[in-house]
Backbone as ProteinMPNN parsed JSONL, in Angstrom:
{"seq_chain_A": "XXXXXXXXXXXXXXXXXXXXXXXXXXXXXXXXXXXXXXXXXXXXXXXXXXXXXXXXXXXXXXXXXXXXXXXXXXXXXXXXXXXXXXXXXXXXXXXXXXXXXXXXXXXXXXXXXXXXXXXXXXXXXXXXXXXXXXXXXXXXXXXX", "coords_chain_A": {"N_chain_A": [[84.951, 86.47, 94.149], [86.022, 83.58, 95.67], [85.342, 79.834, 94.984], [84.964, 77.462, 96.67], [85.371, 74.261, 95.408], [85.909, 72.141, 96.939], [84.042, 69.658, 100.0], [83.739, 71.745, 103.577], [85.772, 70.476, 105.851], [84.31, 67.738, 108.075], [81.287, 69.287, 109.83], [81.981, 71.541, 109.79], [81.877, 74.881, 108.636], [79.612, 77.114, 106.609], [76.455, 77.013, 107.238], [76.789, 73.907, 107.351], [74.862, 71.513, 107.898], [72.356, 71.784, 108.482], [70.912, 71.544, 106.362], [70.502, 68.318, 106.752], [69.355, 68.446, 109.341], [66.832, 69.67, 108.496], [65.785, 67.638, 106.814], [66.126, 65.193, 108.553], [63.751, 66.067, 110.254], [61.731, 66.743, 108.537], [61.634, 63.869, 107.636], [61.227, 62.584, 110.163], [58.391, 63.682, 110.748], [56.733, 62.33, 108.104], [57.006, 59.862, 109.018], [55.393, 60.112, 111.167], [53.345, 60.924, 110.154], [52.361, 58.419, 108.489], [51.413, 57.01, 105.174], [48.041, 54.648, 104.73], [49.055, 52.71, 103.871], [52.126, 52.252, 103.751], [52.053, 52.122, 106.699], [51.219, 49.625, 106.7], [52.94, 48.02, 105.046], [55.471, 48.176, 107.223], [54.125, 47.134, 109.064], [54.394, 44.389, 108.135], [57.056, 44.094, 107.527], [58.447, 44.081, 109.975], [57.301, 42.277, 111.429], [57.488, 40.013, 109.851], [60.08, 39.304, 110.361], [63.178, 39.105, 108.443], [65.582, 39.324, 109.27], [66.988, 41.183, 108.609], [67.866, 44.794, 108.85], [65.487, 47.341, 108.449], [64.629, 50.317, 108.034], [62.509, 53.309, 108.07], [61.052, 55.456, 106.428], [63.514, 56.497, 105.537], [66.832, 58.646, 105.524], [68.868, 59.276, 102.61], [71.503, 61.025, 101.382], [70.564, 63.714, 100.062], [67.674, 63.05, 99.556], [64.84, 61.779, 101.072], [63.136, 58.16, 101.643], [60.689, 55.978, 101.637], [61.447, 53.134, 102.588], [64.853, 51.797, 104.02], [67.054, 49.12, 103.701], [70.651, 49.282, 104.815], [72.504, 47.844, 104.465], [72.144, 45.938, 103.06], [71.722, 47.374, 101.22], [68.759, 48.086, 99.849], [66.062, 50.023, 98.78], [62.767, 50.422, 99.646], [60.081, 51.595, 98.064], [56.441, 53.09, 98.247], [54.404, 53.429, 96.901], [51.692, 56.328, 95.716], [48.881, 57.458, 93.35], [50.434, 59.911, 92.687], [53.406, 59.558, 92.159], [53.454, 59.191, 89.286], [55.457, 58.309, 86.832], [57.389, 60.968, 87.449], [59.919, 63.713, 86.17], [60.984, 64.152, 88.393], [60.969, 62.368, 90.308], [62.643, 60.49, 88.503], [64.934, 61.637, 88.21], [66.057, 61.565, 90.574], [65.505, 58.589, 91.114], [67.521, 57.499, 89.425], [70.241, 58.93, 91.034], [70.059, 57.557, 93.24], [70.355, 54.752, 92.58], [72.81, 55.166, 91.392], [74.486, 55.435, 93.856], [74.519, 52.886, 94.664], [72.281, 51.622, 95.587], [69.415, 49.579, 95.13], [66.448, 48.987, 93.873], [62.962, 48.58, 94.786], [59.746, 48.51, 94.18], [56.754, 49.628, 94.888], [52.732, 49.397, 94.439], [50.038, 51.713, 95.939], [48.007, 49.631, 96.514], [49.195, 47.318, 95.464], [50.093, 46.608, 98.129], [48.689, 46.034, 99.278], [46.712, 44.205, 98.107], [48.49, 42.254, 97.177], [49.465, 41.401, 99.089], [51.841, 38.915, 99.709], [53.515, 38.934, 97.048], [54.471, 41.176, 97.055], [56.277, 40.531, 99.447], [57.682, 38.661, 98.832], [59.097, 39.68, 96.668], [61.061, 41.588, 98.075], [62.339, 39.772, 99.764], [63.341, 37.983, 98.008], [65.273, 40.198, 96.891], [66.872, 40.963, 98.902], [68.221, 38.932, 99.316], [69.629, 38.849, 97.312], [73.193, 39.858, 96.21], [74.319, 42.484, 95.779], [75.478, 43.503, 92.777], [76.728, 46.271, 91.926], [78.693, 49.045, 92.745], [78.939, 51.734, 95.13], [78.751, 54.996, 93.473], [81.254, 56.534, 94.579], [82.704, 54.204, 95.545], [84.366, 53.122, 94.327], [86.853, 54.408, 94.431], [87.61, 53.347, 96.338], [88.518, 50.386, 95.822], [90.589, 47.786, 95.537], [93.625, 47.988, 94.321], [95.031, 45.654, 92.352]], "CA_chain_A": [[84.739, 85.513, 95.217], [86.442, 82.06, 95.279], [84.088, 79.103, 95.901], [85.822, 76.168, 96.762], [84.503, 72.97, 95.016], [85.646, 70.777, 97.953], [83.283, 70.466, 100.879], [84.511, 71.555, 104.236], [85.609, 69.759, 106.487], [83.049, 67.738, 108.883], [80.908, 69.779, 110.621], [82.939, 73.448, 109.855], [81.823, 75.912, 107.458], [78.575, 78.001, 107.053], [75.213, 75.967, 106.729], [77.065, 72.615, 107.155], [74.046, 70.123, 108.796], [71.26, 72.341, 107.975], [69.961, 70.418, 105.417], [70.549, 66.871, 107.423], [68.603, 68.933, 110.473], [65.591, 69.954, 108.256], [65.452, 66.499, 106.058], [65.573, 64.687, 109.62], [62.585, 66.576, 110.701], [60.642, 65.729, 107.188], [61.42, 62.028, 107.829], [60.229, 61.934, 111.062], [56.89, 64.289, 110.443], [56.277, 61.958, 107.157], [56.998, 58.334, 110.201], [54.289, 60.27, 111.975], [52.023, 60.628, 108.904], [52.038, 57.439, 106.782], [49.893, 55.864, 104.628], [47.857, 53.033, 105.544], [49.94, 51.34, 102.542], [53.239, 52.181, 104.369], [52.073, 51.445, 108.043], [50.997, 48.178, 106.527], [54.162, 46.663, 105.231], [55.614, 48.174, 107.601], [54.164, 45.957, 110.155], [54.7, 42.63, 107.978], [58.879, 43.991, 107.849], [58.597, 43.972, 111.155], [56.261, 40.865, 111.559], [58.218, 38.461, 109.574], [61.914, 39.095, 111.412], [63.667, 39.07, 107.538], [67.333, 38.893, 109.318], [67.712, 42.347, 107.791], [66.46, 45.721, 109.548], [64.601, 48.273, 107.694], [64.062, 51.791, 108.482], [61.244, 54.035, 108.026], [61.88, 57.035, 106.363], [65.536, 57.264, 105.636], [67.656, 59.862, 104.995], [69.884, 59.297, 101.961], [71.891, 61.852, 100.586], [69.826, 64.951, 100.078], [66.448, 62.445, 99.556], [63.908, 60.503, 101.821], [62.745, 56.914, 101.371], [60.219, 55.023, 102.661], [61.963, 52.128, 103.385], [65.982, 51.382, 103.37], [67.672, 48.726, 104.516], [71.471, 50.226, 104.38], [72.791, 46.614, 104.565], [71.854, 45.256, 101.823], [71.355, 48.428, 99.575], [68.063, 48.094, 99.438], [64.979, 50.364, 99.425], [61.769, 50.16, 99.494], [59.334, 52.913, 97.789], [55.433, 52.571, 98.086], [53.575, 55.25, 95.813], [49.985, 56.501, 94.954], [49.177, 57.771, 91.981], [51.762, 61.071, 93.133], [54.792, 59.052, 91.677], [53.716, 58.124, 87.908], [56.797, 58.719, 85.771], [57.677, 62.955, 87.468], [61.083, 63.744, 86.308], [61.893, 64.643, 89.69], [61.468, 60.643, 90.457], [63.434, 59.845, 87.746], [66.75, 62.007, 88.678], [65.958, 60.816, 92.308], [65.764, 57.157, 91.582], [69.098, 57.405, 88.797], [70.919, 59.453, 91.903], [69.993, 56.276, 94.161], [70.902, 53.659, 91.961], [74.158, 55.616, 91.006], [74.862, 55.205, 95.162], [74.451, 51.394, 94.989], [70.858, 50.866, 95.796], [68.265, 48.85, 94.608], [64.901, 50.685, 94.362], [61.775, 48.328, 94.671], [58.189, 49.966, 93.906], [55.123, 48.805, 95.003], [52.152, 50.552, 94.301], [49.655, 51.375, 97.464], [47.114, 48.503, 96.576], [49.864, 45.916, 95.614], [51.137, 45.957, 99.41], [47.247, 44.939, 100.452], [46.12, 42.881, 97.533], [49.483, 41.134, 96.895], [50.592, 40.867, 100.344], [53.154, 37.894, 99.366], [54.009, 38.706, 96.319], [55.593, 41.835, 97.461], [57.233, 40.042, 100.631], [58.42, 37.883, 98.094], [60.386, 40.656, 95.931], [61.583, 42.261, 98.885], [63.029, 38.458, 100.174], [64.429, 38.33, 96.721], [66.158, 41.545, 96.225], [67.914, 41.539, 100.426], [69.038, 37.506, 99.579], [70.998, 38.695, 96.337], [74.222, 39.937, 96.21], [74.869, 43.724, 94.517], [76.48, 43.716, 91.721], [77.038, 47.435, 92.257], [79.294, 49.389, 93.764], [78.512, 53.005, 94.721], [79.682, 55.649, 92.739], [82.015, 56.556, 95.363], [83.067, 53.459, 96.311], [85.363, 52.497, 93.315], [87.826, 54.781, 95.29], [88.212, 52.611, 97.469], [88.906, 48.989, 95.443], [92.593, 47.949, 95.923], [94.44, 47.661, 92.965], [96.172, 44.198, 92.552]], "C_chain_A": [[85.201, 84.136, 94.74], [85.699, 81.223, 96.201], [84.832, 77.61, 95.6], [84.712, 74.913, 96.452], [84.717, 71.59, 95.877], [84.883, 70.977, 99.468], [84.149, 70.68, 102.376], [84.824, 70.535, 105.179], [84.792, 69.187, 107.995], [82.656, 68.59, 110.261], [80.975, 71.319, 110.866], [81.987, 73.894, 108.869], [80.207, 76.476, 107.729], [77.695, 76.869, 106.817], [75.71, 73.941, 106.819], [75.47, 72.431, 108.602], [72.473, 70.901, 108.973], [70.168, 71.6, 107.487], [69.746, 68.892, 105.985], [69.339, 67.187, 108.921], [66.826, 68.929, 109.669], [65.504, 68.65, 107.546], [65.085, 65.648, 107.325], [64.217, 64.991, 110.213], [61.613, 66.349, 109.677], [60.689, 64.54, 107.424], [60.612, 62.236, 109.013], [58.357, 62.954, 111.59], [56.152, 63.111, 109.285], [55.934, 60.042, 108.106], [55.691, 58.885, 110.604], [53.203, 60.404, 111.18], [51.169, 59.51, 107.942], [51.041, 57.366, 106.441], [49.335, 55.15, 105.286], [48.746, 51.637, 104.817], [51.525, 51.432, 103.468], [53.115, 51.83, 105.701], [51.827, 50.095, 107.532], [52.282, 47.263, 106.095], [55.19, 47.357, 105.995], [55.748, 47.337, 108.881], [54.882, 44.322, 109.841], [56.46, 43.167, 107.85], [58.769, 43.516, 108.826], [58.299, 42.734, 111.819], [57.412, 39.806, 110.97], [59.866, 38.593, 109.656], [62.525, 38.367, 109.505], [65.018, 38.964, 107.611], [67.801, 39.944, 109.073], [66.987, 43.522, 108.713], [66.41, 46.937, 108.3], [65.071, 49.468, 108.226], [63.162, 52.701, 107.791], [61.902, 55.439, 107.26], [63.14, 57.509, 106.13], [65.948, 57.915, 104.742], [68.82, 59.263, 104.174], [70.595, 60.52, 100.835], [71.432, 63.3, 100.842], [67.786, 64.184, 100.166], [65.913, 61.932, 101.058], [63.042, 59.423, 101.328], [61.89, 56.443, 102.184], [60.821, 54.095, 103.471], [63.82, 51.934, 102.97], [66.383, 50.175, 104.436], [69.298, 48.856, 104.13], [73.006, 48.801, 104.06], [73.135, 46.095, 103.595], [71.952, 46.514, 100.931], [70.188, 48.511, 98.958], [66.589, 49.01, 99.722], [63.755, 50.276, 98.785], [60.207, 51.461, 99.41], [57.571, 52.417, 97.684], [54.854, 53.809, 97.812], [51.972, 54.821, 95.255], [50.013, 56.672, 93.58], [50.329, 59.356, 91.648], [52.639, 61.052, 91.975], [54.938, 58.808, 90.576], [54.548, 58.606, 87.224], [56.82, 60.234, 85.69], [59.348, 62.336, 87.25], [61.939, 63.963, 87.417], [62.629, 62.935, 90.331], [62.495, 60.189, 89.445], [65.385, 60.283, 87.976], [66.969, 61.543, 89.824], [66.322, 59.276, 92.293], [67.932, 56.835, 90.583], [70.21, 57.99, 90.411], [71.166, 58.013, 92.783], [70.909, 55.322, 94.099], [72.074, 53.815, 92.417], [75.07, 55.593, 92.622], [75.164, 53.739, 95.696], [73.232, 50.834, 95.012], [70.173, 50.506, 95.488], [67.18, 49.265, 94.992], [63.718, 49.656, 93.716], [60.591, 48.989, 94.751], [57.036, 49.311, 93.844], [54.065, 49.766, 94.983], [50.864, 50.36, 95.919], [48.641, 49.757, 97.302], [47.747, 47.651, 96.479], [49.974, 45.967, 97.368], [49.838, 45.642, 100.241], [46.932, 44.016, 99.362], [47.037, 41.997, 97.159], [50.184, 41.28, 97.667], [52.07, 39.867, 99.989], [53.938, 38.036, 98.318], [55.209, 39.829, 96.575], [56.468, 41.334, 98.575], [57.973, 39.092, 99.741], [59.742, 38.471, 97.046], [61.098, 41.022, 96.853], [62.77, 41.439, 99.257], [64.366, 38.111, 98.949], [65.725, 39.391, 96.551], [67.21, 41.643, 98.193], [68.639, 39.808, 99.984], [69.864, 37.612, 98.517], [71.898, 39.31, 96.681], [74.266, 41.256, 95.51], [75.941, 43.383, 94.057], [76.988, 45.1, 91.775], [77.378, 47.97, 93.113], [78.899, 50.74, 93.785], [79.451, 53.834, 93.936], [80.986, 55.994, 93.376], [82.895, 55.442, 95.925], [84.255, 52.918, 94.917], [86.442, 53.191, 93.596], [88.491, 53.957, 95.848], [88.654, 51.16, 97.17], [90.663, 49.234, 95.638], [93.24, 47.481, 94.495], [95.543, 46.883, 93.528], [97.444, 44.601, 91.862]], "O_chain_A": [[84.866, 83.628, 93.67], [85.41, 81.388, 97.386], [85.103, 76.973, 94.582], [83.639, 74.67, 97.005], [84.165, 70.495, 95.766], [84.968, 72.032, 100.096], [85.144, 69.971, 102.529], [83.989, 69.635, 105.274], [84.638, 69.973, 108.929], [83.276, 68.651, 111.322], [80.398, 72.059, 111.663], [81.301, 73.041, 108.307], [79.643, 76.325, 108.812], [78.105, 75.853, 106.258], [75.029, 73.0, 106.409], [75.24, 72.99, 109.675], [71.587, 70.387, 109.654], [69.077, 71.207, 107.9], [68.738, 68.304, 105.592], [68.644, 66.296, 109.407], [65.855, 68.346, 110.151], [64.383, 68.387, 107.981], [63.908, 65.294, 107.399], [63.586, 64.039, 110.671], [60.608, 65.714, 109.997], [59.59, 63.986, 107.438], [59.391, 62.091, 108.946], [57.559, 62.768, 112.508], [54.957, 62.92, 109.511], [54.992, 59.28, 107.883], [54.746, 58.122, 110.399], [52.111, 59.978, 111.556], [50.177, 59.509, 107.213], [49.957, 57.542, 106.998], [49.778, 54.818, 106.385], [48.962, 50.442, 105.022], [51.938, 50.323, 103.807], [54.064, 51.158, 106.105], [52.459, 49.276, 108.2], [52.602, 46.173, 106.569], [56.231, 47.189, 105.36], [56.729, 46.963, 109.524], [55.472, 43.505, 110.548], [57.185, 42.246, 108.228], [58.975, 42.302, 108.829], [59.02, 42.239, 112.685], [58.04, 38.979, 111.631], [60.667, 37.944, 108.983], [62.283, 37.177, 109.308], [65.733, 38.661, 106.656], [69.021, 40.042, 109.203], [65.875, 43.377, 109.221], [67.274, 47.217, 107.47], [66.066, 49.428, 108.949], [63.314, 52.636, 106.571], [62.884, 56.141, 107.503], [63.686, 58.573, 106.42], [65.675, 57.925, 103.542], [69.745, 58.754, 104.807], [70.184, 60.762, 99.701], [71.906, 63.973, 101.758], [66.87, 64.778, 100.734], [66.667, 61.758, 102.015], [62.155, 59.768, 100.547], [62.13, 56.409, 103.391], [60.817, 54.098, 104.702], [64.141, 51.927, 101.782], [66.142, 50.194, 105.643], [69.453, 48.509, 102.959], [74.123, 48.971, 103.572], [74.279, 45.799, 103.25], [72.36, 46.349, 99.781], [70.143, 48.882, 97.785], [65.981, 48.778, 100.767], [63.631, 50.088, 97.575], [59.571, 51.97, 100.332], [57.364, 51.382, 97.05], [54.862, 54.895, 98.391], [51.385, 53.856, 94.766], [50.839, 56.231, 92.781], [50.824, 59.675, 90.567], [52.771, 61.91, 91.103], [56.004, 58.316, 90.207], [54.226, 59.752, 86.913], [56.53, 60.883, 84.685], [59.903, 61.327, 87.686], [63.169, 63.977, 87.469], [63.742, 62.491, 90.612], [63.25, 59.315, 89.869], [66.451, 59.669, 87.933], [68.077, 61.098, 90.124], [67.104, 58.728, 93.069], [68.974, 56.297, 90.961], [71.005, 57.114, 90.754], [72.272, 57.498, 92.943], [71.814, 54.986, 94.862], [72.589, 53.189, 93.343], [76.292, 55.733, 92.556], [75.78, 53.415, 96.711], [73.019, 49.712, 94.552], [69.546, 51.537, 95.245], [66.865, 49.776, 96.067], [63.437, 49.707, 92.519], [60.476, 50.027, 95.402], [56.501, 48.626, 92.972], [54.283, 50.894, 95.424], [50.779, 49.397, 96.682], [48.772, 48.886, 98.162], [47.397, 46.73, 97.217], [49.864, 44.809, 97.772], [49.774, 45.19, 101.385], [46.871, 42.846, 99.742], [46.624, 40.902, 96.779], [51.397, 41.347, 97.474], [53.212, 40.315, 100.085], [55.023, 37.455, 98.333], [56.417, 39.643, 96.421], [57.581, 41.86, 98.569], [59.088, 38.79, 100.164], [60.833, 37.978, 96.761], [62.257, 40.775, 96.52], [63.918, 41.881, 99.212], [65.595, 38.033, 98.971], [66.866, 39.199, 96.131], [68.117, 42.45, 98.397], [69.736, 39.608, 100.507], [70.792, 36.809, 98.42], [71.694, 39.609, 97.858], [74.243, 41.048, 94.297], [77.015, 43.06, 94.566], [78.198, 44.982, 91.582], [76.878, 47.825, 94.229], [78.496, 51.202, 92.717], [80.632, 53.553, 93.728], [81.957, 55.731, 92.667], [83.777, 55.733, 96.733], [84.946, 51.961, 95.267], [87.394, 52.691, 92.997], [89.713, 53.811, 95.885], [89.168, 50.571, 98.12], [91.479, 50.145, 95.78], [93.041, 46.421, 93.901], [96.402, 47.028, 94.399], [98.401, 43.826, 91.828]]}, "name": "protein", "num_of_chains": 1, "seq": "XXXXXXXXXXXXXXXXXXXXXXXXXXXXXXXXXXXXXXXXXXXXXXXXXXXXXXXXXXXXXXXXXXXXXXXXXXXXXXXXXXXXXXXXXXXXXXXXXXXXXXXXXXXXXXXXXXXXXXXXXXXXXXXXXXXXXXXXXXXXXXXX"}
């Protein structure tokens, strides 16, 4: 059997959108579940109009995120005690990065007892500039 290492093309082949069908349906079962730590800065995104939009739940890649904004490159992860240093997080957040994105981490009590300080990283990290390009994207620079 020959197994072609390029994928097909969009939309053709067996199982293409499968996985984008069932990950869509985890995001928006996990929108309909949150925390009270994720409905909460949730509201203050929303509340303090940042110039930037968010989204809930997004689908990147094969993962889901609490928060991305796709803009900027930036998302926004809010974890219990679930998240403390699993290798699964760790190939997950390297995968991220390695896409471009910037991966803030608040834990659930920072985003109630340091309301500002996290609106303050968040403000920080959408007003800089990436230095990073995705892995994919160095394709695409133009050679002078």
């Amino acid at each position: 059997m020959v197994v072609n290492k390029f994928p097909s093309p969009c939309g053709r082949g067996k199982g293409r959108g499968r996985l984008s069908k069932k990950l869509t349906k985890s995001a928006r079962e996990l929108r309909n579940n949150a925390t009270e730590a994720e409905k909460y800065l949730w509201y203050m995104l929303r509340l303090r109009n940042l110039g930037v939009k968010f989204r809930r739940q997004g689908v990147i890649g094969s993962y889901i995120v609490d928060f991305v904004c796709f803009e900027k490159r930036v998302i926004i992860e809010v974890d219990g005690g679930q998240h403390a240093d699993s290798e699964d997080d760790k190939v997950r957040e390297q995968w991220l990065k390695g896409q471009g994105f910037e991966i803030l981490r608040f834990w659930n009590d920072d985003v109630f007892a340091n309301r500002e300080g996290v609106l303050q990283k968040i403000i920080k990290a959408i007003n800089t500039p990436s230095l990073t390009l995705p892995t994919r994207g160095r394709e695409f620079i133009r050679r002078l």
